[in-house]
Kinemage of the C-alpha trace (Angstrom):
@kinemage 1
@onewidth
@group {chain A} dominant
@subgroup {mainchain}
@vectorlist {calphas} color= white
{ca unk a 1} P 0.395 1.037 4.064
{ca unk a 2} L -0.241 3.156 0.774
{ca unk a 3} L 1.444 4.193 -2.330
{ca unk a 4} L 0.998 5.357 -5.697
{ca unk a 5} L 2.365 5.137 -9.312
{ca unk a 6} L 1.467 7.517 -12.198
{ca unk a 7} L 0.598 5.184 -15.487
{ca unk a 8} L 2.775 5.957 -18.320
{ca unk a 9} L -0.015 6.214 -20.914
{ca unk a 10} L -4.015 6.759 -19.952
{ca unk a 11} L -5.736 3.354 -19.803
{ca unk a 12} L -10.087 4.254 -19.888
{ca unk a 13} L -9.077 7.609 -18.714
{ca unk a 14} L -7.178 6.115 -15.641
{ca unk a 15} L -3.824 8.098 -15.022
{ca unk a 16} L -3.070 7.300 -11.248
{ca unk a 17} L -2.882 4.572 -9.160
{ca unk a 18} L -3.174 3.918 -4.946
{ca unk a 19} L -2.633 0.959 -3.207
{ca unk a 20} L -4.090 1.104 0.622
{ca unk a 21} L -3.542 -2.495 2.917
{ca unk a 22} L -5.853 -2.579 5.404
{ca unk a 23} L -6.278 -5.394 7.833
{ca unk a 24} L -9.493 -6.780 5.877
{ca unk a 25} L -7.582 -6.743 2.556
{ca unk a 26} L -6.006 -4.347 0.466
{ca unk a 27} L -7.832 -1.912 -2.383
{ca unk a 28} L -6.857 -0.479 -5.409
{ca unk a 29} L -8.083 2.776 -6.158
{ca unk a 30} L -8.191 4.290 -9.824
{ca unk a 31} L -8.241 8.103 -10.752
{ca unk a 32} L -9.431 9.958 -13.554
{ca unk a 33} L -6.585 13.091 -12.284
{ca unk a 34} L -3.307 13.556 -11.268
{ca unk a 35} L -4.323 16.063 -8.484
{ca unk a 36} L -5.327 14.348 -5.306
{ca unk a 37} L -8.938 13.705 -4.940
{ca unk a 38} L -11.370 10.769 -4.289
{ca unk a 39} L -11.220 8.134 -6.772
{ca unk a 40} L -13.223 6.969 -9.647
{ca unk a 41} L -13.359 3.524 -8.748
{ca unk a 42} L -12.035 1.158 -6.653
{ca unk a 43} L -11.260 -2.984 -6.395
{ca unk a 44} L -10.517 -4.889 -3.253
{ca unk a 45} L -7.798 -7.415 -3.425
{ca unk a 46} L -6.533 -10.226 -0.362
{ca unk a 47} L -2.505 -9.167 -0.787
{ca unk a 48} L -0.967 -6.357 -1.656
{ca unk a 49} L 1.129 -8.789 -4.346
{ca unk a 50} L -2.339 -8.926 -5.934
{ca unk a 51} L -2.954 -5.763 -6.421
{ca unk a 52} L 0.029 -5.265 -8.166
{ca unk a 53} L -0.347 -7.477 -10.287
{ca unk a 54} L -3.342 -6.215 -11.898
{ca unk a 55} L -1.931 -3.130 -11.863
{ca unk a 56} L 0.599 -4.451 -14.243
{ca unk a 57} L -1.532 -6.888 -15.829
{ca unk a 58} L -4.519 -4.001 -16.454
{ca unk a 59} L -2.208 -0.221 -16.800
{ca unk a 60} L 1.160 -1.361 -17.291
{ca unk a 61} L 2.430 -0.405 -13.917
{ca unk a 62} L 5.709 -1.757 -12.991
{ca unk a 63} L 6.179 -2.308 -9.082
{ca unk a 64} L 9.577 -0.558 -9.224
{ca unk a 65} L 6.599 2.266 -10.033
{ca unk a 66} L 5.233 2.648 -6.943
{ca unk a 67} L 5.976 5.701 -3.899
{ca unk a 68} L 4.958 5.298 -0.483
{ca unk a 69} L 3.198 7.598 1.083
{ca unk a 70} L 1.489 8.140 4.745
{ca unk a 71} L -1.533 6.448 5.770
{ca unk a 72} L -4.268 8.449 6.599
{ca unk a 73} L -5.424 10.305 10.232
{ca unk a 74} L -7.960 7.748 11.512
{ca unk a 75} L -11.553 9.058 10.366
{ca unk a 76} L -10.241 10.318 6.924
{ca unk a 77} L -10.868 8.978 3.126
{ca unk a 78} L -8.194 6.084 2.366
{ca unk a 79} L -8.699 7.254 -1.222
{ca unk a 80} L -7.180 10.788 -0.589
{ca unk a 81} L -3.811 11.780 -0.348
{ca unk a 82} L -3.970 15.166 1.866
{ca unk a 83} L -6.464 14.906 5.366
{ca unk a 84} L -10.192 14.670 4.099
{ca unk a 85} L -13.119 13.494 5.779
{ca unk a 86} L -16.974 13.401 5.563
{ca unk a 87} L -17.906 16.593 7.170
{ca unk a 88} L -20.001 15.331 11.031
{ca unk a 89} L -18.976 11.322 10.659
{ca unk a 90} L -16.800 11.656 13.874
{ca unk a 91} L -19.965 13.001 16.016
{ca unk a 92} L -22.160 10.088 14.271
{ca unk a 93} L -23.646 12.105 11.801
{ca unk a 94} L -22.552 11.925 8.304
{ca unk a 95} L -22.845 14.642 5.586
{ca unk a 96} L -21.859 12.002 2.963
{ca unk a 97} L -22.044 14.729 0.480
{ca unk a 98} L -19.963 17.059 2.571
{ca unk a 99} L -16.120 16.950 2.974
{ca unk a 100} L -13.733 18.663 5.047
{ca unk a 101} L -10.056 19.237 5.098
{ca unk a 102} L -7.256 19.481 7.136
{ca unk a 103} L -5.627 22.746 6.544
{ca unk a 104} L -3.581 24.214 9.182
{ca unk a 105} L -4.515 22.380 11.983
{ca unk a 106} L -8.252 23.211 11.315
{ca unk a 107} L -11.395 21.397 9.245
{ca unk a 108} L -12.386 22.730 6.452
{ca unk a 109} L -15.147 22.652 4.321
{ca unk a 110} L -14.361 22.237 0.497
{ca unk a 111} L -16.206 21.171 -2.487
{ca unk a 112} L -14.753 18.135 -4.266
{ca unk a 113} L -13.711 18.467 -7.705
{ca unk a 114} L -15.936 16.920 -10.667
């Protein structure tokens, strides 16, 4: 499960949200942009109820905030909206500075954005 909320006001430069629940816990990713992209940081939580809590408690987000969106294709960032993986981790060799996208049915290489 993931979804995001937009903060109202910039909190430390943070101006999006993502919740992902995974079966080890759930994270909360922060983002410096409202254009999808990998996050600037990121805190792991035990419930999803926790998470939102300190999204409330720390940026003022509401749960009545939040949109659900897809999970991602197995293999790809949980911190990206759109299909992006590290360019050669499926064949066991990561280009952890590399990513590729999912763009018409095809990988991609693409810089990230700074």
């Amino acid at each position: 499960m993931r979804k995001v909320a937009l903060l109202q006001q910039p909190v430390a430069e943070v101006v999006r949200l993502m919740i992902y629940e995974e079966e080890q816990g759930v994270y909360l990713f922060g983002y410096n942009t409202v254009a999808d992209a990998g996050c600037a940081w990121d805190h792991w939580f035990q419930t999803v109820a926790d998470a939102e809590e300190a999204a409330l408690e720390e940026y003022g987000v509401p749960v009545t905030d939040w949109q659900p969106i897809v999970d991602p294709l197995p293999g790809c960032q949980h911190d990206w909206i759109a299909p992006v993986r590290v360019q050669g981790r499926s064949e066991g060799n990561p280009q952890w500075s590399c990513l590729e996208k999912l763009v018409d049915g095809q990988w991609l290489p693409f810089r990230r954005l700074s």
